[in-house]
DSSP file (Angstrom, degrees, kcal/mol; ACC not computed):
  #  RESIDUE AA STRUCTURE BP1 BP2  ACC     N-H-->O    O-->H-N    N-H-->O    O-->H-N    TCO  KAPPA ALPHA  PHI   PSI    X-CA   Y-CA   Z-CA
    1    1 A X              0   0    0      0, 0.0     0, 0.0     0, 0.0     0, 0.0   0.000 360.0 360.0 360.0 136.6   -7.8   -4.1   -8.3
    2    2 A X        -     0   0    0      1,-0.1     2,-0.3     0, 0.0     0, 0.0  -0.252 360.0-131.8 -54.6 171.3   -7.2   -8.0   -7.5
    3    3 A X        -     0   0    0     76,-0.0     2,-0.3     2,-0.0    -1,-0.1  -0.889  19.7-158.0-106.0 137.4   -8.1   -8.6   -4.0
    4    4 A X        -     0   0    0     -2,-0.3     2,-0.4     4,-0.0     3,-0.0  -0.777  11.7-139.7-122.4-179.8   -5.3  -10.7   -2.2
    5    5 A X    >>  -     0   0    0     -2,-0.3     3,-2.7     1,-0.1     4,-1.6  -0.989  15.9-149.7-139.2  95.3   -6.4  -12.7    1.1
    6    6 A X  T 34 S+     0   0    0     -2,-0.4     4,-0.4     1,-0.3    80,-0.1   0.661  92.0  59.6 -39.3 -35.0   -3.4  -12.1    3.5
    7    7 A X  T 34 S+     0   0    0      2,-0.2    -1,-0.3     1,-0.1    76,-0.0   0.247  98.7  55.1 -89.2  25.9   -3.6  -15.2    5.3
    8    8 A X  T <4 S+     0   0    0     -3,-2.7    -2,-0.2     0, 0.0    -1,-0.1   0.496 120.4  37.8-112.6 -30.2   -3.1  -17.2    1.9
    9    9 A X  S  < S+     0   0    0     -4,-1.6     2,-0.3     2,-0.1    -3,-0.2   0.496  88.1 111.7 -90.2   3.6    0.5  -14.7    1.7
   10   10 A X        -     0   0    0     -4,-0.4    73,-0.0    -5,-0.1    -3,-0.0  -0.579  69.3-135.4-106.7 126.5    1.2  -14.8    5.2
   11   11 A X        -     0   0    0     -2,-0.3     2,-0.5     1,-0.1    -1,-0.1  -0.199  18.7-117.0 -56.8 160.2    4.4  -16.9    5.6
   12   12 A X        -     0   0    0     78,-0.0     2,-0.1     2,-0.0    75,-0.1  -0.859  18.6-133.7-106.5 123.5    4.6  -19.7    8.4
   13   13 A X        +     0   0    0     -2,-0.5     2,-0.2    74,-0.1    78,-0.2  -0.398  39.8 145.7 -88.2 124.9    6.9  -19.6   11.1
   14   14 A X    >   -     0   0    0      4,-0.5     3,-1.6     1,-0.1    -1,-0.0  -0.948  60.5 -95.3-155.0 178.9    8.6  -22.3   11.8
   15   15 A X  T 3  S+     0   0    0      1,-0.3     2,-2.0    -2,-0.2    -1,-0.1   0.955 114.7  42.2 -85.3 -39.9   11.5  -23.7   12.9
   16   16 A X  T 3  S+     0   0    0     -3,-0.1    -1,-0.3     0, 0.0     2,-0.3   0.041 114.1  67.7 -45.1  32.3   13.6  -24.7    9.3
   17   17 A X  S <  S-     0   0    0     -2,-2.0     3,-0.1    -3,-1.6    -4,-0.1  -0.810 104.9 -53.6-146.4-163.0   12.5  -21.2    7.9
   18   18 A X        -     0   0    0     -2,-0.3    -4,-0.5     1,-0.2    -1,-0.5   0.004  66.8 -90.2 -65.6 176.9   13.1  -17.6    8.7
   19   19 A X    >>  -     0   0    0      1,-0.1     4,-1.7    -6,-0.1     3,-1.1  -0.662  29.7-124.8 -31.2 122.3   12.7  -16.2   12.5
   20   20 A X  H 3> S+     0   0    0      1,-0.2     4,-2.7    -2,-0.2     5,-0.5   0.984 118.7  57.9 -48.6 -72.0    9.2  -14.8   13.2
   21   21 A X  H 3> S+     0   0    0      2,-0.2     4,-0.9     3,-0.2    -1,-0.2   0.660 110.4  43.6 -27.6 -33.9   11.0  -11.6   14.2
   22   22 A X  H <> S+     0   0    0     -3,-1.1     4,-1.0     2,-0.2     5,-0.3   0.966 110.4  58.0 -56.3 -77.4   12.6  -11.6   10.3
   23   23 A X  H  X S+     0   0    0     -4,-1.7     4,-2.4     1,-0.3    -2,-0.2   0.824 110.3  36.3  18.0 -90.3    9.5  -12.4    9.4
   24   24 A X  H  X S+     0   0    0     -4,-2.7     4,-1.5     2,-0.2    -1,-0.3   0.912 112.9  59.0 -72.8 -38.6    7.8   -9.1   11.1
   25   25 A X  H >< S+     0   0    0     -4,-0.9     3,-2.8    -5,-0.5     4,-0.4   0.764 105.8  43.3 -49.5 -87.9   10.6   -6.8   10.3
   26   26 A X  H 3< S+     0   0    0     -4,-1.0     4,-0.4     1,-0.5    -2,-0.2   0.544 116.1  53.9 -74.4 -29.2   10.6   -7.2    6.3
   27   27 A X  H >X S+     0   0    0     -4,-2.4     4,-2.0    -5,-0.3     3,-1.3   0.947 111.0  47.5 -60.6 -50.5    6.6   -6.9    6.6
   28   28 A X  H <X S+     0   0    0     -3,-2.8     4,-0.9    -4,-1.5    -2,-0.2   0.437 107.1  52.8 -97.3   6.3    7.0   -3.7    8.5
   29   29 A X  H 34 S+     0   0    0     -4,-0.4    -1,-0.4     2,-0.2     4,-0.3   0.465 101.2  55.7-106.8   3.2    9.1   -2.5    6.6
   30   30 A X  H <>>S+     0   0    0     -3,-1.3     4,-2.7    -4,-0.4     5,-0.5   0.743 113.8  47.2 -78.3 -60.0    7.0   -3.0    3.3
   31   31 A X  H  X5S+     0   0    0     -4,-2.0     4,-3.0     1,-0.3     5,-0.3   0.934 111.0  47.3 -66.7 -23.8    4.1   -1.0    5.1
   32   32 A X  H  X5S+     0   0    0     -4,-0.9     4,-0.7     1,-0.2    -1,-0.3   0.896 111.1  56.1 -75.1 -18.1    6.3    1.7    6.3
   33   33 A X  H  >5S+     0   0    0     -3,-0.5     4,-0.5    -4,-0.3    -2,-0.2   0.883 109.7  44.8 -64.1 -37.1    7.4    1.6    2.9
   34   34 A X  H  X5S+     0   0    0     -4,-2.7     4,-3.3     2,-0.2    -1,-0.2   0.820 108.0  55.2 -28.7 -69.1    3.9    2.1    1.7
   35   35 A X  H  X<S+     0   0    0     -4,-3.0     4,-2.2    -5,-0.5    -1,-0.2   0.719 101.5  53.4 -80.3   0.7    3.2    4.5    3.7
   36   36 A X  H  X S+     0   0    0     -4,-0.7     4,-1.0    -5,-0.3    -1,-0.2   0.747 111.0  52.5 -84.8 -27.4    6.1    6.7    2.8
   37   37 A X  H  X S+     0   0    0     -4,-0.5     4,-1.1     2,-0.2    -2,-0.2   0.902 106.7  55.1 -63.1 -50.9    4.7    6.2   -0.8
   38   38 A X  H >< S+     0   0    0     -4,-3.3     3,-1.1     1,-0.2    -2,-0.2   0.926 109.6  41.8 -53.0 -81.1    1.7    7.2    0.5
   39   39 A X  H 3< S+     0   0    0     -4,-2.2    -1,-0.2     1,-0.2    -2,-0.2   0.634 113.2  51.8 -10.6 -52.7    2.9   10.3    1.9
   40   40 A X  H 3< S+     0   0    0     -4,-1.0    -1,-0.2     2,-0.0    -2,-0.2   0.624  70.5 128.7 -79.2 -20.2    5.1   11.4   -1.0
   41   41 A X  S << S-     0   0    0     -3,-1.1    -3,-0.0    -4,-1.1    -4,-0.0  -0.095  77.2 -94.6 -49.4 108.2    2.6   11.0   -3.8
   42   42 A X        +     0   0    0      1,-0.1    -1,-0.1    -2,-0.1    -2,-0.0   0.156  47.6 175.4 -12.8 136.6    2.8   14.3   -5.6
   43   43 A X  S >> S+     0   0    0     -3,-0.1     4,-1.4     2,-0.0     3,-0.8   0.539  73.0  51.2-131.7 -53.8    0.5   16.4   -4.4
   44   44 A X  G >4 S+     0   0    0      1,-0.3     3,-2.7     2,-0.2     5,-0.1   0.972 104.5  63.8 -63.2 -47.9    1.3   19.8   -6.3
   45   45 A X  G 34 S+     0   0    0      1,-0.3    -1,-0.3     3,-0.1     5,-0.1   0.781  97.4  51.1  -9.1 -58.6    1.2   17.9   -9.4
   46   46 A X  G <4 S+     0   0    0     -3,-0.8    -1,-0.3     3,-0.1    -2,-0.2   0.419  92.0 126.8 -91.4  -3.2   -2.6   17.0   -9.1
   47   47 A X    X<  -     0   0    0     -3,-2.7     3,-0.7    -4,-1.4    -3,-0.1   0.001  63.8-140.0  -2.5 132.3   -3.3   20.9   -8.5
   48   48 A X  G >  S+     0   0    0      1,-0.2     3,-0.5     2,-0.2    -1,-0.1   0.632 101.9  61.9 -96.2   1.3   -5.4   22.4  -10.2
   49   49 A X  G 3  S+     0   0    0      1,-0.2    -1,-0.2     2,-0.1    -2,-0.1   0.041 115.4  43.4 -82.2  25.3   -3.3   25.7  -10.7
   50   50 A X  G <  S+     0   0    0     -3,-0.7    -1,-0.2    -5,-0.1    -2,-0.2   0.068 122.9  35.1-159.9   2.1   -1.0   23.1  -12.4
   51   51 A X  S <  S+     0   0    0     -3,-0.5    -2,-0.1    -5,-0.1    11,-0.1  -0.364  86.1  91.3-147.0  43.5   -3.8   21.2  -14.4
   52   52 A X  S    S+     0   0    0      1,-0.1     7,-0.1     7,-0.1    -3,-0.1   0.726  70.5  74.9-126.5  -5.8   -6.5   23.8  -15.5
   53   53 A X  S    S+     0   0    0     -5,-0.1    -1,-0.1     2,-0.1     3,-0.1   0.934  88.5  80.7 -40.3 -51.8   -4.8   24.5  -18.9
   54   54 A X  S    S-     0   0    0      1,-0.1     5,-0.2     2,-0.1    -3,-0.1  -0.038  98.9 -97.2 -53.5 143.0   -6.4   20.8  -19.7
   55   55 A X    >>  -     0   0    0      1,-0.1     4,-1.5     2,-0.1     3,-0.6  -0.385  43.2 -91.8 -69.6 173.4  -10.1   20.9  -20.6
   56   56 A X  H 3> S+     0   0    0      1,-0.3     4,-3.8     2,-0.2    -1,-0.1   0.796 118.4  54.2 -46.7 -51.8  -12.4   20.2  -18.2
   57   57 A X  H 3> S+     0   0    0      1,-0.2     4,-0.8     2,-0.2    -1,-0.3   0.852 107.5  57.3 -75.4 -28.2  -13.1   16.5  -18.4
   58   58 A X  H <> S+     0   0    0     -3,-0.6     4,-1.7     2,-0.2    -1,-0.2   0.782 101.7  52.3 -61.9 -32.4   -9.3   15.8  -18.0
   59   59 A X  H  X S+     0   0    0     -4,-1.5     4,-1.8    -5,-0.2     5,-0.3   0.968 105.9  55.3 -74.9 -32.9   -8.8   17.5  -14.9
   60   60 A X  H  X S+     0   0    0     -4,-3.8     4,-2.3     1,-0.2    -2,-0.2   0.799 107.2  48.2 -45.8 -33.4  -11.4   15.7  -13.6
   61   61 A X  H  X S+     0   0    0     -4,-0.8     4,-1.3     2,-0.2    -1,-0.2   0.579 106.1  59.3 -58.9 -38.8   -9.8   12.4  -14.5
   62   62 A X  H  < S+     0   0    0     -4,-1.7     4,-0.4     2,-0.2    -2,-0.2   0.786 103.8  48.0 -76.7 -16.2   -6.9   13.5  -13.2
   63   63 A X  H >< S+     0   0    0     -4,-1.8     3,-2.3     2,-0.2     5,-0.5   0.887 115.9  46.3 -65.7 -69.4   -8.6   14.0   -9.7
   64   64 A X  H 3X S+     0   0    0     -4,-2.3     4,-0.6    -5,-0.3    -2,-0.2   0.850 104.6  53.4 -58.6 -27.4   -9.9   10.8   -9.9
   65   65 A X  H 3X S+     0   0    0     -4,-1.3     4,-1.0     2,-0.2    -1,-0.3   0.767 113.9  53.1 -67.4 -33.5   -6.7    8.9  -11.2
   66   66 A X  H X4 S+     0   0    0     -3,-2.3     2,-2.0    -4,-0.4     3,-1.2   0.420 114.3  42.4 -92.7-123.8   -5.0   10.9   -7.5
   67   67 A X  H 3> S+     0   0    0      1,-0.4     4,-1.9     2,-0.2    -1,-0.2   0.026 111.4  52.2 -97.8 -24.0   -7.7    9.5   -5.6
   68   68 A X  H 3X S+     0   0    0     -2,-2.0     4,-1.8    -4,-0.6    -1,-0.4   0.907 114.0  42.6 -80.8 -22.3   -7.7    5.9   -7.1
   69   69 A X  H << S+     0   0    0     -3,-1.2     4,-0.3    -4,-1.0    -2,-0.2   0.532 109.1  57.5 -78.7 -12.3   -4.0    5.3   -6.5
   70   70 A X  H  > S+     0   0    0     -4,-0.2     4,-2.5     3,-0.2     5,-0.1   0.900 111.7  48.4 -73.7 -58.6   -4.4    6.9   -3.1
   71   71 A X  H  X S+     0   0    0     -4,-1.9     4,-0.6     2,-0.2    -2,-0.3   0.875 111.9  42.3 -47.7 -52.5   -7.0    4.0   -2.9
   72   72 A X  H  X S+     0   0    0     -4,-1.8     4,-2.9     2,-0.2     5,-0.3   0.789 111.5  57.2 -62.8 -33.4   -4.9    1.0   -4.1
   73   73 A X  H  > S+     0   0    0     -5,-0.3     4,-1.9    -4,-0.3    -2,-0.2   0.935 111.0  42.1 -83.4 -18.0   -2.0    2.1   -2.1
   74   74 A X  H  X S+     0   0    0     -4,-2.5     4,-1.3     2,-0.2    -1,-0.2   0.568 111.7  52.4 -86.8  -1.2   -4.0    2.0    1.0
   75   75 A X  H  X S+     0   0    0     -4,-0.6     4,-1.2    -5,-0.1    -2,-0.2   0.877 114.2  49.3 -81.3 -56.1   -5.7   -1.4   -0.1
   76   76 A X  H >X S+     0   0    0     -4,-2.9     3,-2.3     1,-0.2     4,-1.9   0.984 107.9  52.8 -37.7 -82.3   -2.0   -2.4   -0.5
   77   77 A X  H 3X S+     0   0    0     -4,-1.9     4,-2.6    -5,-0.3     5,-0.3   0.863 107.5  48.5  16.2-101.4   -1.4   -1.0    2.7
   78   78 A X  H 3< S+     0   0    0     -4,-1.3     4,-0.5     1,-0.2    -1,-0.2   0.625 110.9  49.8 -52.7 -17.3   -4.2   -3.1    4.5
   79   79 A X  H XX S+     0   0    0     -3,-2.3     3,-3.9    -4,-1.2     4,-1.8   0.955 114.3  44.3 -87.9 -64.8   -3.1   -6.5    3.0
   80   80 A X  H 3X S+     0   0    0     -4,-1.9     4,-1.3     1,-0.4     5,-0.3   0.801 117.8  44.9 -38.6 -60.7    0.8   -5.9    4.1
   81   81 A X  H 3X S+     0   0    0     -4,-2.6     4,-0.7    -5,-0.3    -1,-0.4   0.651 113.4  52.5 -98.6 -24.0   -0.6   -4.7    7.6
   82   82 A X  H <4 S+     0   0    0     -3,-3.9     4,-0.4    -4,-0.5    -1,-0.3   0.851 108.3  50.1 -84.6 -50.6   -3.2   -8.2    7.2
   83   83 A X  H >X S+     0   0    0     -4,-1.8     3,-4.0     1,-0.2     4,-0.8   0.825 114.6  50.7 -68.6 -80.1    0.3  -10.8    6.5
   84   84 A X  H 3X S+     0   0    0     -4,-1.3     4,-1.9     1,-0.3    -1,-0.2   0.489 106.1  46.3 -60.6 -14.4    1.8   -9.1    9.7
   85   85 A X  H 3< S+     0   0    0     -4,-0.7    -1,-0.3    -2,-0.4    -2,-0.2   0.535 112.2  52.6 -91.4   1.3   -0.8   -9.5   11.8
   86   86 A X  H <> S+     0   0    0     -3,-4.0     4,-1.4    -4,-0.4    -2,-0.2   0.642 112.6  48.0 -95.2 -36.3   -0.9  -13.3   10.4
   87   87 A X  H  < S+     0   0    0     -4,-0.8    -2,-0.2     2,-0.2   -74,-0.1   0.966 107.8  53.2 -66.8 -49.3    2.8  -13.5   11.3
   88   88 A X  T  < S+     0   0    0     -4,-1.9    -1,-0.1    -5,-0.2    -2,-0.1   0.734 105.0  53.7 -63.5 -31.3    2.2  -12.0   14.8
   89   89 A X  T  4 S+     0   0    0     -4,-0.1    -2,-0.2    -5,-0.1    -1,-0.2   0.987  91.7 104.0 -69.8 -49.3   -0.8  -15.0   15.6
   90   90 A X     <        0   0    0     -4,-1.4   -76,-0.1     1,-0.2    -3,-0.0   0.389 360.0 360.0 -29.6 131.8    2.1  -17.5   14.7
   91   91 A X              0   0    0    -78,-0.2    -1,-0.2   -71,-0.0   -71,-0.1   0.570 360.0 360.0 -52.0 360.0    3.8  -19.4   17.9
């Protein structure tokens, strides 16, 4: 997964652009969005009373595909949660 640098996306607040307070809403509402994602990811799906028909080496791959998107969406996460807290140093 790229790596992004949050204080290279972080917008700047000033006064001809948005309100810091815009600003920190639409960020916190990406991560809540996130984390709702986060939450929701199918879970019975990745079962294994719902994957053991597959040979062996596929369910395993499918455990490890749930646990790398679990991983990217919380890397996601941590960058979202990185611009707001770059919005939040801003005057």
């Amino acid at each position: 997964m790229k790596t992004y640098s949050p204080k290279i996306i972080a917008p700047v607040v000033h006064s001809n652009g948005s309100s810091k307070r815009s600003l920190q809403d639409e960020w916190l509402d990406a991560v809540d969005a996130i984390d709702n994602l986060i939450d929701n990811l199918p879970y019975d799906s990745f079962h294994g009373r719902n994957q053991y028909p597959k040979i062996e080496v596929d369910q395993q791959i499918t455990r490890e595909y749930r646990g790398q998107l679990l991983f990217e969406l919380a890397e996601i996460k941590r960058v979202f949660n990185g611009v707001l807290g770059e919005i939040n140093k801003q005057g």
